[in-house]
N, C-alpha and C positions, 0 to 999 in steps of 0.2 A: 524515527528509525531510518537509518540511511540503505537506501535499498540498491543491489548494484547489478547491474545489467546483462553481467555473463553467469556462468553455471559450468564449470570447471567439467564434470564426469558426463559421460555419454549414458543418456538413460536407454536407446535402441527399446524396438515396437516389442517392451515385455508387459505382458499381462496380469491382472492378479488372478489369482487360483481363489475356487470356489469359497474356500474355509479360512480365508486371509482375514486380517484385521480391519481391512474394509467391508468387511457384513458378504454376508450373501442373501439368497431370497428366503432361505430360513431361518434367518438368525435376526434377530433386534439388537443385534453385540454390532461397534463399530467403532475407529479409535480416530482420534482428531491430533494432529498435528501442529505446532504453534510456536513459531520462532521467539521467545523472549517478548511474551507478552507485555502488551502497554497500552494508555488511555486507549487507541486507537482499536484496539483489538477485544479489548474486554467487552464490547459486546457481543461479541461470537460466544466468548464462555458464559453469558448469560442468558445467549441463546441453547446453548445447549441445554443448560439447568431445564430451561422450559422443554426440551426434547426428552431430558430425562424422567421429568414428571408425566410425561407421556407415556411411561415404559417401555426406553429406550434403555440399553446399557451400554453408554458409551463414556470411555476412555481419553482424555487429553493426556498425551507427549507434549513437553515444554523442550525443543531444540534450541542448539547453539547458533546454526547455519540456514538458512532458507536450501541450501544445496541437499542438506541430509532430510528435510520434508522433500522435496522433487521426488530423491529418491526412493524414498518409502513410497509416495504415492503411485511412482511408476510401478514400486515390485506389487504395489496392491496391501505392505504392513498397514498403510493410512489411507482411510476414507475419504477425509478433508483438510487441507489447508489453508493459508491464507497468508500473503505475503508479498513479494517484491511480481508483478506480474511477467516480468522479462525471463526470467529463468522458467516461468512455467510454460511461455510461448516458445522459448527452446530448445527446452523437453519436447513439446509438442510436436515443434518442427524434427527434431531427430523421432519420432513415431511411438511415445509414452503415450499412454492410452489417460488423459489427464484432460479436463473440460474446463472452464470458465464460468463458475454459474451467479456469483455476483457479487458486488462492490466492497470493499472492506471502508473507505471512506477516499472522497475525491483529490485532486490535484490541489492539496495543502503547500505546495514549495512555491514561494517568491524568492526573488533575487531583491537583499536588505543595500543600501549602501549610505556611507557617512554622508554628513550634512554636505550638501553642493554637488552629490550626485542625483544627475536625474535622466540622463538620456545615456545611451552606449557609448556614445563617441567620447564621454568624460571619462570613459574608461579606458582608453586606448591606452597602449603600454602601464595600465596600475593594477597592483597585486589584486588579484582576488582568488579567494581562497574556495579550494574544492574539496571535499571528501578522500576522492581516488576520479582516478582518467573512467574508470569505468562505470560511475555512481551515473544513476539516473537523473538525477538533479543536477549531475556537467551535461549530460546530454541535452537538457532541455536549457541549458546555458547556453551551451556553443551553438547550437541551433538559433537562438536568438541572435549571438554576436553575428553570425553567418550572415542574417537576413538582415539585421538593423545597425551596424558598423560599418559605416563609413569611415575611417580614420587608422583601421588597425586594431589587431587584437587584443586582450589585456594578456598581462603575464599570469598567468595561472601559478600557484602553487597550491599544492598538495599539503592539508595540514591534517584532512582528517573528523573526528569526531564534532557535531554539528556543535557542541557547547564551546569548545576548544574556539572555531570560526568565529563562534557569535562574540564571544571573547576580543580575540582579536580586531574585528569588527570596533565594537566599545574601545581596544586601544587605542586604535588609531593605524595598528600595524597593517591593517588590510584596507584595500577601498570597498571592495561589495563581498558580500558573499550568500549565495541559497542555501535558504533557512524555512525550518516549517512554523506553523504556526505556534508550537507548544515553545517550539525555543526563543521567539522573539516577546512573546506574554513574559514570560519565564526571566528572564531580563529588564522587562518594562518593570514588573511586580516588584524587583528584587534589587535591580541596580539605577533604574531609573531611567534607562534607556529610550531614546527615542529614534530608531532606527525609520527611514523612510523608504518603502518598495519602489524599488526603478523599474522592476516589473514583476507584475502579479501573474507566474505559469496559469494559476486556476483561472484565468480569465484570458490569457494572451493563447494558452493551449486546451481548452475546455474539451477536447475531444479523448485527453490521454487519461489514462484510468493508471496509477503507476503502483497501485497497491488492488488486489483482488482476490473474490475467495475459488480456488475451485477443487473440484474431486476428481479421483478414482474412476472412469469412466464404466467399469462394471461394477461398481458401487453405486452410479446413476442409474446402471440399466437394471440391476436384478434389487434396490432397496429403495425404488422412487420414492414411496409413499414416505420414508425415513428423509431422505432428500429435500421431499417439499416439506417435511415439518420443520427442518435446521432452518433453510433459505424462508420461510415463513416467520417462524420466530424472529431471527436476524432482522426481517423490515418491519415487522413492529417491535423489535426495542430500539434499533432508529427514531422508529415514528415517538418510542416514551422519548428519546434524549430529544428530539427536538421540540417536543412540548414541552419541555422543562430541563432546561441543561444542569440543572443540579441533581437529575436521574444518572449523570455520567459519574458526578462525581460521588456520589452513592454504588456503583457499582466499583468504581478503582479504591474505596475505601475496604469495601466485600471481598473482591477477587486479587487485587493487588496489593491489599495493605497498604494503603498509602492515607495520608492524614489531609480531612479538608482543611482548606486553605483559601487565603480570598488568590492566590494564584491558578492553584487547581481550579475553582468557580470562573476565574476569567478566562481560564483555556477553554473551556465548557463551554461556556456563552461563545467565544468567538470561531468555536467548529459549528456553533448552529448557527450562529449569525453570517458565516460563511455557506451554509447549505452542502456541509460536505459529509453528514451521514445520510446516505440514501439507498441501502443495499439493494433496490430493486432500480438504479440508474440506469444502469448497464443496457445496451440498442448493441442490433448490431451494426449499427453505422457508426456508434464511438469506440465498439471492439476493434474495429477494421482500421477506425483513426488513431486507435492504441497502436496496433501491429505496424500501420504504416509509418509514425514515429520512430518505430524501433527499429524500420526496416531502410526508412533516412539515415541511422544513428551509424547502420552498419551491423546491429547486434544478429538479426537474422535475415533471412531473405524471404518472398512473397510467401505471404500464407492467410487463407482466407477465415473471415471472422466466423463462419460459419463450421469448418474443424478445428477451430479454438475453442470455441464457446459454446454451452447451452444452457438455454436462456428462456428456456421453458417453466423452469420454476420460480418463475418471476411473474408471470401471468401478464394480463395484459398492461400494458403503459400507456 
């Protein structure tokens, strides 16, 4: 899911009202938000299921835009989301009353490129393909070429949707392009592709968190004990998938309709072989080195990890 860094509408310090669909301190009623669910996210909806067995009555909305969850969470319609982290930081920074409370899954984007790429400087003046100027995954490109290009920048074009790159990529039309892990399995399985990482984000930027879940801040404050049972569930079905990555692919067959596969199994294995479901990751030393990325990037300006985030129901780490 290509996640992108701005958030078009101005959310301004509005609140939700008592009786909203973010719960209040009387109600076990509360609705969840969910941009176009996918492997990545399906376990939130199977955290839920366990919240509902709990005798909880809560609602998922399946959105088009990560902008129309901000929104909702700012009027207080949504309890929780989970999605691009940059739009919710802000919201935050324009004064939505919106928290951080924990990981959706880590820094999955590498920059892939053809055979006899291996350092920046091979890329000086050659196409590499982006999303949009404003994707999260350019930002932690051009941050790279900033610091490791010696030679001059590559030509960027704009193509768009991550299959479409990877494609290209396999053609030959493009020299590199960042790619997440489902889409270069996904190719391996299918086309035979052997794509090689000139550099691996989750490792060269281990501090950015670019997918996160968070709430309603009076949804935090007046339904904690609802709060800690979502963010509790959530890292222990983490902990089922990375005991067994074929717990993943049992849920995206459940909630997403989707048919196993030895491709879906190898995406599976290589999110836990990477260590990137861990919903209770989240410090607030790598919140602040989330923000300060994005605050390098230009998206927002200084804002401390501590009224971004809370990180309480995470317990200790």
């Amino acid at each position: 899911m290509a996640a992108v860094l701005g958030v078009a509408t101005t959310m301004g310090a509005c609140s939700a009202p008592g009786n909203s669909a973010a719960g209040d301190a009387s109600s076990k009623a509360f609705t969840v938000a969910l941009v176009e669910p996918d492997l990545t996210t399906v376990p939130i909806i199977a955290a839920l299921d366990t919240v509902k067995a709990a005798g909880y009555d809560v609602k998922i909305d399946e959105l088009a835009e990560p902008e129309l969850a901000i929104e909702g969470l700012a009027k207080g319609d949504y309890a929780i989301s989970a999605e691009a982290t940059s739009p919710a930081l802000i919201a935050i920074q324009q004064g939505a009353p919106i928290k951080i409370i924990a990981d959706v899954i880590g820094n999955q984007w590498a920059l892939y490129g053809k055979p006899g790429i291996s350092t920046c400087d091979n890329l000086s003046g050659k196409p590499v393909g982006i999303f949009s100027e404003g994707a999260v995954a350019t930002a932690m490109v051009r941050s790279w070429v900033e610091k490791e290009c010696t030679s001059g920048e590559p030509d960027y074009l704009v193509i768009g949707s991550s299959d479409v790159r990877a494609q290209a990529l396999l053609n030959g039309q493009i020299d590199a392009t960042a790619l997440e892990i489902s889409d270069v399995v996904t190719l391996e399985k299918t086309a035979g592709a052997d794509f090689s990482p000139v550099v691996n984000f989750g490792e060269k930027l281990p501090a950015i968190h670019p997918q996160t879940v968070y709430a309603n801040s009076d949804f935090l404050s007046n339904n904690k004990e609802a709060a800690q049972a979502f963010v509790t569930a959530l890292i222990d079905e983490h902990k089922k998938i990375n005991a067994d990555p074929e717990y993943l692919v049992g849920l995206a067959e459940k909630h997403l309709g989707e048919e196993a596969s030895p491709t879906l199994s190898a995406i599976a294995a290589r999110y836990v072989e990477a260590g990137l479901f861990d919903a209770g990751a989240l410090t607030q030393e790598n919140v602040q080195g989330t923000i300060d990325f994005f605050v390098d990037a230009g998206v927002i300006k200084g804002l401390d990890a501590s009224k971004a985030a809370d990180l309480s129901f995470l317990g200790s780490r």
